[in-house]
N, C-alpha and C positions, 0 to 999 in steps of 0.2 A: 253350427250354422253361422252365416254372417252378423246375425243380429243378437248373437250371443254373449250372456255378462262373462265376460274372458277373466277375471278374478275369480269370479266363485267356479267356473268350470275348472280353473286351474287348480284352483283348491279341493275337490273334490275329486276333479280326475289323481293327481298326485296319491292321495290318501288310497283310492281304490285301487291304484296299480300295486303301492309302496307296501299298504300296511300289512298285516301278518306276513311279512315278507314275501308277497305275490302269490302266497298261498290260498288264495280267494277262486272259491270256483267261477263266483260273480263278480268277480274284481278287472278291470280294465287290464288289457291286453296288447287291442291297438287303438288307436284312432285317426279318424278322417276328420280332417279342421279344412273350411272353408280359404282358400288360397288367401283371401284380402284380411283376415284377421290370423292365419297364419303364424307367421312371425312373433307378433305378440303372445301369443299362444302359446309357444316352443319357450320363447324366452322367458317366461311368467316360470313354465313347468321346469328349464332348466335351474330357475333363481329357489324355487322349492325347494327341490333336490340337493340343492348344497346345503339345506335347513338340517335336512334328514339325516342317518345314518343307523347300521345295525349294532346291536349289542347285547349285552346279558339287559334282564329287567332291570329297570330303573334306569340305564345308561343310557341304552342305546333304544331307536323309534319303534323297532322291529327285531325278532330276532333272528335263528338261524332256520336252515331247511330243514324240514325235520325227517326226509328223508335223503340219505347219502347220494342216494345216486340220480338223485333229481339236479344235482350240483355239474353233472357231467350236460344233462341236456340243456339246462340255461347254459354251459360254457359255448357249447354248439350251436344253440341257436342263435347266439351272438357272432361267434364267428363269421357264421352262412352268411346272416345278415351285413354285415361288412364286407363280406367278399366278394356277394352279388352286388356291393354298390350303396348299400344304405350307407350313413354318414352318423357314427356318434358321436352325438352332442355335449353329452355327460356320462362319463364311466368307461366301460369297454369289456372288450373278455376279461382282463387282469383285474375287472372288480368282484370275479368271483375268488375269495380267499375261505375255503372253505373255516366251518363251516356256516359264514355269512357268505352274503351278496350284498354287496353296496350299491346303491340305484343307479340304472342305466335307461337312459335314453336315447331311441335312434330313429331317426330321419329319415326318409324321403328312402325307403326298404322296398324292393321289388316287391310284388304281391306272391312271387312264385317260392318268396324264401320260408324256412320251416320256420322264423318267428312270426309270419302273418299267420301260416297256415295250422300250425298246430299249438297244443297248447305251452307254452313256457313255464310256465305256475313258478313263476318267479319275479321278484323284483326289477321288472323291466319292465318297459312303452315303450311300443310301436308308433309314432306320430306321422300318418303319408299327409298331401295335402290334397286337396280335391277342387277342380271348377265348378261344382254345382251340387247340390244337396242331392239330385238325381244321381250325379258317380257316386255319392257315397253311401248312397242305399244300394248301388248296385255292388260297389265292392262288398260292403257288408253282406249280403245276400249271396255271394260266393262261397263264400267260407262250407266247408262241412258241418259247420259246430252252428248251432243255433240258442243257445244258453237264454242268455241276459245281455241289454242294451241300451244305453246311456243315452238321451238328446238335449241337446244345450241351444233353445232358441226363444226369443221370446212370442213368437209369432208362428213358427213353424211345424211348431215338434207334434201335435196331435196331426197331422198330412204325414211328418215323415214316422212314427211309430208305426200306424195304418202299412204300410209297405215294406216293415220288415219283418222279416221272417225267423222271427223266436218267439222263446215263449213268454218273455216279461221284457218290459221297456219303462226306464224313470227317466221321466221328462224333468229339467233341471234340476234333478239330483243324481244321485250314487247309488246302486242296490238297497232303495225305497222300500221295493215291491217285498223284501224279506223279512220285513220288520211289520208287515201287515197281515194278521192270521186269517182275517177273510176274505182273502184273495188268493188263488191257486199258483202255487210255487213249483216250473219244473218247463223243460226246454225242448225242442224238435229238435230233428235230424241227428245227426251223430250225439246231440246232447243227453239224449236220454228219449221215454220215454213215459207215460203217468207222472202225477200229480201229486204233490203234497199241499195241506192246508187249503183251506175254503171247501167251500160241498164240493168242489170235483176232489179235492184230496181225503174227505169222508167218503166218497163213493170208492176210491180203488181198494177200501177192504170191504167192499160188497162183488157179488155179483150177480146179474141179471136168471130169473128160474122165471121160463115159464111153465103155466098150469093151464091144459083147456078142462074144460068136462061138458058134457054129452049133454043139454038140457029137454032134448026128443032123438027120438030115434026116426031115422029115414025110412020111408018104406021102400026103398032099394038099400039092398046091402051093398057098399062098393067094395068095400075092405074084406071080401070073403073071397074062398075060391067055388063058393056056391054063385057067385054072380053068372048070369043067364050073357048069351050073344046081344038080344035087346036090352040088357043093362049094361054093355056095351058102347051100343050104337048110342041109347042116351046118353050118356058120358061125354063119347065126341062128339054131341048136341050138343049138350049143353054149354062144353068147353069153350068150343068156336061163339056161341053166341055170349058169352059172358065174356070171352075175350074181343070179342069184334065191337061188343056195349064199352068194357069198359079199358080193354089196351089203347 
């Protein structure tokens, strides 16, 4: 949002996009920065980025993908992104050298391209810019993917949390919500489905058993084929009047 500390969001978004080299389920993707603090914002995340770089342990921030062919879809989804118009900032397609990826940054991306839309799980941000905190709940709320979601306001962020539609949201932090066991860990819509951690993540290895049992017997049997025409006719008596009392 507009009222946002743009250091510390810089600082956290960077880490969340960058670190295990974008291999974060929870890890920043894209984001909507408010159009008047914009700028600074981009340029904060581009001045990070040159900080960064992948490598073996000890060397390098982050290291490689750990799976092959996941090298192929961060190359494409950068491309697309470029092609329909987005603008990178920092890095480009030729920063995939397998098998690193060196951080990439990119701009002002159609919403139609497959780096908004699907997942990248790689070393890469998505930055669009947004006139009002209302487009950026609304773009966010497009998406198929409902996971986890970052808000960066000092004033705003429990209004804008409330209207988006996933399953965890950390207001001026990074993937908070994971580092908390009693609270439920797990995402709507194409994200998934059930629950980890806190009681609803103990309930999904239960399941619900009901049990009646009989504490008198009716003196009309309904549940026989001994039932009579007049036990019956009471039946659709009663029906209609207990639904007409209490529908």
């Amino acid at each position: 949002a507009a009222d946002a500390d743009i250091k510390r969001a810089v600082d956290a978004t960077i880490w969340s996009a960058m670190s295990n080299a974008g291999q974060t389920c929870i890890g920043a993707e894209r984001v909507y920065v408010h159009e008047s603090v914009a700028d600074a914002f981009i340029a904060g995340m581009v001045e990070a980025a040159r900080k960064i770089h992948p490598g073996a342990p000890g060397v390098g921030n982050y290291g490689p993908a750990t799976m092959p062919k996941q090298l192929d879809i961060i190359e494409s989804h950068i491309k697309d992104a470029i092609a329909r118009g987005g603008t990178p900032v920092f890095g480009g397609a030729d920063s995939v050298k397998k098998p690193y990826v060196e951080p990439v940054i990119l701009v002002d991306v159609p919403e139609d391209s497959t780096a908004v839309r699907e997942e990248t799980f790689g070393p890469t941000i998505v930055i669009n810019r947004v006139n009002s905190m209302d487009e950026a709940i609304q773009l966010s709320n497009a998406s198929r993917y409902g996971l986890g979601a970052s808000i960066w306001s000092k004033r705003q962020g429990k209004r804008i949390a409330s209207q988006l539609k996933c399953g965890m949201v950390a207001i001026n932090s990074v993937i908070s919500f994971a580092a908390i066991a009693s609270v439920p860990f797990g995402g709507v819509k194409d994200s998934g489905y059930g629950r980890i951690h806190g009681p609803e993540g103990i309930l999904e290895f239960t399941y619900p058993r009901t049990v009646v049992r009989a504490r008198f017997q009716l003196p009309i049997a309904f549940t026989s084929f001994k039932r009579t025409a007049g036990n019956d006719k009471l039946i659709v008596f009663l029906t209609k009047t207990l639904k007409g009392r209490l529908g």
